[in-house]
MDTraj code that builds the backbone (N, CA, C; nanometers):
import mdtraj as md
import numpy as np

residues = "UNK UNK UNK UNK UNK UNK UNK UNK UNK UNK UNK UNK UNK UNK UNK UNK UNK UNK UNK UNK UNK UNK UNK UNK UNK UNK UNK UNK UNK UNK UNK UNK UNK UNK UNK UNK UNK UNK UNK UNK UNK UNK UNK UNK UNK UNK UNK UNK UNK UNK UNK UNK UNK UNK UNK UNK UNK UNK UNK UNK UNK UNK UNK UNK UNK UNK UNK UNK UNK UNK UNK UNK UNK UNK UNK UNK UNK UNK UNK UNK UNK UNK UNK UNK UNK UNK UNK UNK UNK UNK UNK UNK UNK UNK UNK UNK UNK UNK UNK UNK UNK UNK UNK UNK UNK UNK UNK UNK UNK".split()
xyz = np.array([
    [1.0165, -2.1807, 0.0175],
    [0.9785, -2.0526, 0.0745],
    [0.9226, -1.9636, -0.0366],
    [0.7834, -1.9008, -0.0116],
    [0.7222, -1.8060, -0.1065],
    [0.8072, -1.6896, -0.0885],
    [0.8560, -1.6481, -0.2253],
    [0.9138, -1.4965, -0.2515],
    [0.7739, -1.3684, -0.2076],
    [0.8352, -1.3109, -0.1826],
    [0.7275, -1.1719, -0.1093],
    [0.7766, -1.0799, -0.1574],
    [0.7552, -0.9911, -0.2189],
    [0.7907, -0.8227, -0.2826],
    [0.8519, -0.7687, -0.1703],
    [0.9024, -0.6843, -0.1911],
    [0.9276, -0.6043, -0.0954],
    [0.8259, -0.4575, -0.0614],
    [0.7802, -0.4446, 0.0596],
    [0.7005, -0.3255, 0.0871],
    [0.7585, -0.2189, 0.1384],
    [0.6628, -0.1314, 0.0447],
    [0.7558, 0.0249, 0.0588],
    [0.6554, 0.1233, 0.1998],
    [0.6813, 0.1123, 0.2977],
    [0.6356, 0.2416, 0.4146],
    [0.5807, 0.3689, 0.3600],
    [0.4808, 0.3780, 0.3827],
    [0.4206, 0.5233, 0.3483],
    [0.2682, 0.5872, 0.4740],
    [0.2635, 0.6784, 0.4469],
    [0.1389, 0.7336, 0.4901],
    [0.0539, 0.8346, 0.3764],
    [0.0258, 0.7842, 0.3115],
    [-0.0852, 0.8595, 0.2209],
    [-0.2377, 0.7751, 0.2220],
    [-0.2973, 0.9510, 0.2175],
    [-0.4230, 0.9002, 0.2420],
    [-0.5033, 0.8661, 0.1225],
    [-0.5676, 0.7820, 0.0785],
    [-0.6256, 0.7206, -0.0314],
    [-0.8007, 0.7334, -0.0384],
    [-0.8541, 0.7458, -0.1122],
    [-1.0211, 0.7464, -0.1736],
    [-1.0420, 0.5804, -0.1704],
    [-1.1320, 0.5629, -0.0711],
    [-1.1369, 0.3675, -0.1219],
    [-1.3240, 0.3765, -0.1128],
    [-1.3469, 0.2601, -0.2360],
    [-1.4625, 0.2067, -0.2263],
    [-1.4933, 0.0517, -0.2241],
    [-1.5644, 0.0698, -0.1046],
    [-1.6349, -0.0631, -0.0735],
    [-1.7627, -0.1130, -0.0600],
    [-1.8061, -0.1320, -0.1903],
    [-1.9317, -0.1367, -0.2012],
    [-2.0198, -0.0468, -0.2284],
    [-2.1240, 0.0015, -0.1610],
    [-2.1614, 0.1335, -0.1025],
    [-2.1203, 0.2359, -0.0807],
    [-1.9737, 0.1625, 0.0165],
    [-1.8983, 0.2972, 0.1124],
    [-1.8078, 0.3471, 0.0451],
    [-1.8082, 0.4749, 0.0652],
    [-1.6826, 0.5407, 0.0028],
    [-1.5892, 0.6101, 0.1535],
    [-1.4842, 0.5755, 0.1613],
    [-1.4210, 0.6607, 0.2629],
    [-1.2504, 0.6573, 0.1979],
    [-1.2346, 0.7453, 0.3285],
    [-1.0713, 0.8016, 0.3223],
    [-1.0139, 0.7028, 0.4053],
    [-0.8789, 0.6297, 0.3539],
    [-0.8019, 0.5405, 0.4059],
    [-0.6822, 0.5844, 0.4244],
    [-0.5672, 0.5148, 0.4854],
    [-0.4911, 0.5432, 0.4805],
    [-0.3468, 0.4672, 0.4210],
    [-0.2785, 0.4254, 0.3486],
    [-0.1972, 0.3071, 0.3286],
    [-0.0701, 0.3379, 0.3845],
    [-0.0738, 0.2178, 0.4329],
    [0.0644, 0.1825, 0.5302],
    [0.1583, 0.1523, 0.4503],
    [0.1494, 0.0553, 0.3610],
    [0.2706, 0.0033, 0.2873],
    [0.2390, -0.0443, 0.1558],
    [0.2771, -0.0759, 0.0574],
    [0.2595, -0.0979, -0.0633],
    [0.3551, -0.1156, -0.1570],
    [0.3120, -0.2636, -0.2364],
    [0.4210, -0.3163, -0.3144],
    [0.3759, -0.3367, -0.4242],
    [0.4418, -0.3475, -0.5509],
    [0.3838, -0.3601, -0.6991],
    [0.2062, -0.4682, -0.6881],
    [0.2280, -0.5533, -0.6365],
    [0.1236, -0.6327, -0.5588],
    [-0.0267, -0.6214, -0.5128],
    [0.0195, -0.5131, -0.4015],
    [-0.0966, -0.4925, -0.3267],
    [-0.0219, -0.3706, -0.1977],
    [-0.1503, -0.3246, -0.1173],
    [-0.0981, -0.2544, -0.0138],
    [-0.2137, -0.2898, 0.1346],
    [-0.1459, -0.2167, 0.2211],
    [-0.2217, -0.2759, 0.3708],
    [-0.2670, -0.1190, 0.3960],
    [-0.4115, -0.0933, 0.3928],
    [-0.4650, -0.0355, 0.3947],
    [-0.5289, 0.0074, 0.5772],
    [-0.4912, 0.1280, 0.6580],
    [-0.5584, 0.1778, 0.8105],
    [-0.6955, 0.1966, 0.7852],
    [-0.7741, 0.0849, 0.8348],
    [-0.9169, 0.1198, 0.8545],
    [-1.0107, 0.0182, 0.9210],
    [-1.1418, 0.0394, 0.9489],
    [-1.1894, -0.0121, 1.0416],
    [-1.3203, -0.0458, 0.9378],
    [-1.3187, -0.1141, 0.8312],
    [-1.4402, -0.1109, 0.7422],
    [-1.5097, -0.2785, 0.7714],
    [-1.5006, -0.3267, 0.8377],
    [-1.5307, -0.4766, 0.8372],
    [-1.5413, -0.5238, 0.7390],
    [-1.4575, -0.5160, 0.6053],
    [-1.4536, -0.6127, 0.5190],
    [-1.4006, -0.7599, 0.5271],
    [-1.4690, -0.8216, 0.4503],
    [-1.4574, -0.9798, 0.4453],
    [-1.3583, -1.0190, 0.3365],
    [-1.2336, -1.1470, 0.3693],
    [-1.1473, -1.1799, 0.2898],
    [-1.2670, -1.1707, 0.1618],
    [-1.1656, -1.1343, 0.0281],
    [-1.2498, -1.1474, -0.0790],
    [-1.3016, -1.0759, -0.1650],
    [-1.3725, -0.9835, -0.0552],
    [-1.4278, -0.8829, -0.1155],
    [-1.3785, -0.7729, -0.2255],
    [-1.4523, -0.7563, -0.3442],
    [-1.3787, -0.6320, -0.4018],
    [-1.3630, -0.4920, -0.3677],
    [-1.2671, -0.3988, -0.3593],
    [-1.2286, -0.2985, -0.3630],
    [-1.1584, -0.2214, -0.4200],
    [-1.1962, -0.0713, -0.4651],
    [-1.0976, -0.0088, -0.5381],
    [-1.0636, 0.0851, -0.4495],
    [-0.9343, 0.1491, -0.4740],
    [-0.8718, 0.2321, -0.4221],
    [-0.7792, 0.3358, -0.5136],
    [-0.7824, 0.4638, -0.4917],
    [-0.7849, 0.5834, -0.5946],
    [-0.6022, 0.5805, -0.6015],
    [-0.5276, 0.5670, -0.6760],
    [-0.3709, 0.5661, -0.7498],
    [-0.3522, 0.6847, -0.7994],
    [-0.2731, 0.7428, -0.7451],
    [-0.2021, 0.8721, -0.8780],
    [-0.3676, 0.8793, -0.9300],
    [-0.4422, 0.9163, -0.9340],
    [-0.5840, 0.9794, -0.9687],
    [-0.6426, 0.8742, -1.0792],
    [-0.6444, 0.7579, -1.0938],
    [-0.6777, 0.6370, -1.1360],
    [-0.7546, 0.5259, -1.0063],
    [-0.8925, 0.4737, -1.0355],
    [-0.9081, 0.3853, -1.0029],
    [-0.8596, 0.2542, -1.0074],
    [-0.8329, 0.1688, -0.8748],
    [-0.7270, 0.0612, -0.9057],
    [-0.8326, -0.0210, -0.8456],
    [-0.8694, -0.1388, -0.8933],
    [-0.9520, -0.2882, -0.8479],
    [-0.8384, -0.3777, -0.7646],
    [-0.9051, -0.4151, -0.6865],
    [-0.8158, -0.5276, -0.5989],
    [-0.9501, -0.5754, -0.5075],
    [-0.8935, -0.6424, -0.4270],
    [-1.0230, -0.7780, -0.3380],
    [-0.8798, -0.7996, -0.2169],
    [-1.0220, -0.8100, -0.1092],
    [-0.9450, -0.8035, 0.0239],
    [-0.8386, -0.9287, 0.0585],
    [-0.7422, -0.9146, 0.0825],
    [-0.6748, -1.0649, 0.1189],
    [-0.6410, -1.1165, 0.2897],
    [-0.6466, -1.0118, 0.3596],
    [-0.6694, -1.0649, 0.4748],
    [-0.7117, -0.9104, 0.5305],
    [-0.7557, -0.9510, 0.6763],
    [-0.8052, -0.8834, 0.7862],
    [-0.7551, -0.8694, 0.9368],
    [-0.7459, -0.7587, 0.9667],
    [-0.7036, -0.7337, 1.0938],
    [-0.8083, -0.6590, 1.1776],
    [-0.8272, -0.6283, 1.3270],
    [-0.9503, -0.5304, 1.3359],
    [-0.8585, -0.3472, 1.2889],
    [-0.7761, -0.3165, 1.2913],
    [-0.7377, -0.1948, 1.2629],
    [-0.6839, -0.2159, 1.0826],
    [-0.6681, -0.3082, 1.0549],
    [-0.6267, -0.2840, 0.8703],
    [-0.6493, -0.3923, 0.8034],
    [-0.6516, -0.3808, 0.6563],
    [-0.6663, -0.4665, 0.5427],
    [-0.5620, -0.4940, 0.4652],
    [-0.4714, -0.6060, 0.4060],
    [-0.4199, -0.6281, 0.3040],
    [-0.5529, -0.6641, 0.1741],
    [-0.4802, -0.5236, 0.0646],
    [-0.5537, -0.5972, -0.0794],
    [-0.4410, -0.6020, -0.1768],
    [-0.4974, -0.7071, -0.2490],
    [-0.4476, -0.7697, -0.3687],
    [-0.5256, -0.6850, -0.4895],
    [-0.3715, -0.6046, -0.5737],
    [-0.4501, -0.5530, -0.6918],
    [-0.4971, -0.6475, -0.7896],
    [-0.5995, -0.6454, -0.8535],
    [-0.6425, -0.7440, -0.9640],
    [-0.5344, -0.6961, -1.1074],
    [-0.4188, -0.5784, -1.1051],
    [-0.3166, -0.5794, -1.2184],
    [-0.2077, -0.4854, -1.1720],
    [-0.1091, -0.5884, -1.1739],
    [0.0045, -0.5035, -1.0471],
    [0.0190, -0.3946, -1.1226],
    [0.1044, -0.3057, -1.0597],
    [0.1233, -0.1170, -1.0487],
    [0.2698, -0.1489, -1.1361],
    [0.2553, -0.0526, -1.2281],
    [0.3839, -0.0862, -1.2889],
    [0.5241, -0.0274, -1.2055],
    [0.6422, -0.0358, -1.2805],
    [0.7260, 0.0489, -1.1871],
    [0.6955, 0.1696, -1.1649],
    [0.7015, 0.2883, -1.2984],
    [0.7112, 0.4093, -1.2889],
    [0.5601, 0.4585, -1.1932],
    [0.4491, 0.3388, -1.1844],
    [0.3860, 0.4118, -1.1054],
    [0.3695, 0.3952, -0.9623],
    [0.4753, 0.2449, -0.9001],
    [0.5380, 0.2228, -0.7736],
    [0.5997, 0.3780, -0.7548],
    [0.6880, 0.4069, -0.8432],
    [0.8307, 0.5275, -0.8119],
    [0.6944, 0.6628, -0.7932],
    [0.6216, 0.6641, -0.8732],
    [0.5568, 0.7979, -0.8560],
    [0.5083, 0.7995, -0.6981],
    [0.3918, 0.7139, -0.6976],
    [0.3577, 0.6820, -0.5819],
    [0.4576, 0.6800, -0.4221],
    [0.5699, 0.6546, -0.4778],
    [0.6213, 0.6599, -0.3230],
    [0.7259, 0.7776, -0.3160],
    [0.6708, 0.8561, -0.4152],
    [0.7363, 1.0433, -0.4534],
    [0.6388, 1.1148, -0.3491],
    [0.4875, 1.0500, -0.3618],
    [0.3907, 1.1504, -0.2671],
    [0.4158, 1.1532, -0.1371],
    [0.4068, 1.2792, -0.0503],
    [0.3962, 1.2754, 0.0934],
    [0.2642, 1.2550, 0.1309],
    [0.2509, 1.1963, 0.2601],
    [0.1173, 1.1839, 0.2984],
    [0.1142, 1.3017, 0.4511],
    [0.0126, 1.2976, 0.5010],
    [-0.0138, 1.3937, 0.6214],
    [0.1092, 1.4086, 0.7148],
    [0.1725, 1.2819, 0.7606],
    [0.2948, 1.3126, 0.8212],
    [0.4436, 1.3157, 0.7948],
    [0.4263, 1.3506, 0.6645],
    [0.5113, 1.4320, 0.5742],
    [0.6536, 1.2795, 0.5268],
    [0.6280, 1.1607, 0.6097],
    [0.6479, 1.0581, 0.5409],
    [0.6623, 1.0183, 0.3923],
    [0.8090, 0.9908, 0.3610],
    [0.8249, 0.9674, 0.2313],
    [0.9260, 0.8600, 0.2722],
    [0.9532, 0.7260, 0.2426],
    [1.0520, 0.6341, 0.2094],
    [1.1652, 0.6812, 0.1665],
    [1.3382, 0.7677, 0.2628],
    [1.4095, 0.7485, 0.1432],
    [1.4110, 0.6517, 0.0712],
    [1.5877, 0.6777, 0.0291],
    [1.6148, 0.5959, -0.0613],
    [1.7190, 0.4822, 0.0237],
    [1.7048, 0.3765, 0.0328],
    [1.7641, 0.2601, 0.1356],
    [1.9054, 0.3126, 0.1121],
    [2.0095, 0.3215, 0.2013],
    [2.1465, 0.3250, 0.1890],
    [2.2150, 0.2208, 0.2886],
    [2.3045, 0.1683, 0.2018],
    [2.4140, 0.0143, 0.2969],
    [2.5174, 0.1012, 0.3642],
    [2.5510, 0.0459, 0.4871],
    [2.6352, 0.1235, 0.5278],
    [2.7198, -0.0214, 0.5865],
    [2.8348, -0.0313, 0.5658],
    [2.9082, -0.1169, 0.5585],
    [3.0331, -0.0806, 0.6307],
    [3.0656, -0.1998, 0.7359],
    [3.1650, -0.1903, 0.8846],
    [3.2797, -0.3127, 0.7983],
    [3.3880, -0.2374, 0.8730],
    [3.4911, -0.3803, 0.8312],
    [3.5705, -0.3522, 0.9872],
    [3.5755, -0.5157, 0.9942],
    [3.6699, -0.5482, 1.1408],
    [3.8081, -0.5308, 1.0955],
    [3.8594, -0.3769, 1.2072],
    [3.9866, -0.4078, 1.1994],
    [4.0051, -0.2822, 1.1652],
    [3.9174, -0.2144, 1.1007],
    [3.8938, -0.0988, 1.0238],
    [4.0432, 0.0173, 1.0265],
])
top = md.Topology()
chain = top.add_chain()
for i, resn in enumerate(residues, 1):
    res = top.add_residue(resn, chain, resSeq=i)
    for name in ("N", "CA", "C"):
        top.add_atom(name, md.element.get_by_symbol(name[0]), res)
traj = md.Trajectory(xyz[None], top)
């Protein structure tokens, strides 16, 4: 079984270029990795794209396709502190990831 990162939930809206196009995206989720990007750009597995980080251009290439979103693969994963920054920002619907908490039952209690 392939290990998978774990993806962090967000709504922030992002600067992406594809090619030509420049538009406003939105990212759904995002892991040191890569993130799954809301948009309707008909990109093709493959393709390169950057997308604007904490105010840094980031390179990545499309890894799959949906008709409403994109997974991309960064071409140099996001380090931690700039995973942690990144999922500090709110996006439009004021969406921020807490922080996961276990909440733990015992039979018998």
């Amino acid at each position: 079984m392939k290990y998978r990162p774990h993806r962090y939930v967000t709504d922030i809206d992002l600067n992406c270029i594809a090619g030509d196009t420049h538009v406003l995206v939105q990212a759904i989720n995002i892991s040191p990795y890569g993130m799954r990007l809301k948009c309707d750009l008909g990109l093709m597995i493959g393709m390169p794209i950057t997308v604007e980080i904490l105010g840094r251009q980031t390179a990545a290439r499309v890894a799959w396709t949906r008709p409403d979103s994109i997974g991309i693969v960064f071409k140099q994963a996001l380090s931690i502190a700039d995973l942690k920054n990144f999922r500090r920002m709110k996006g439009p619907g004021g969406h921020r990831r807490p922080a996961l908490r276990r909440v733990h039952e015992f039979a018998g209690g």
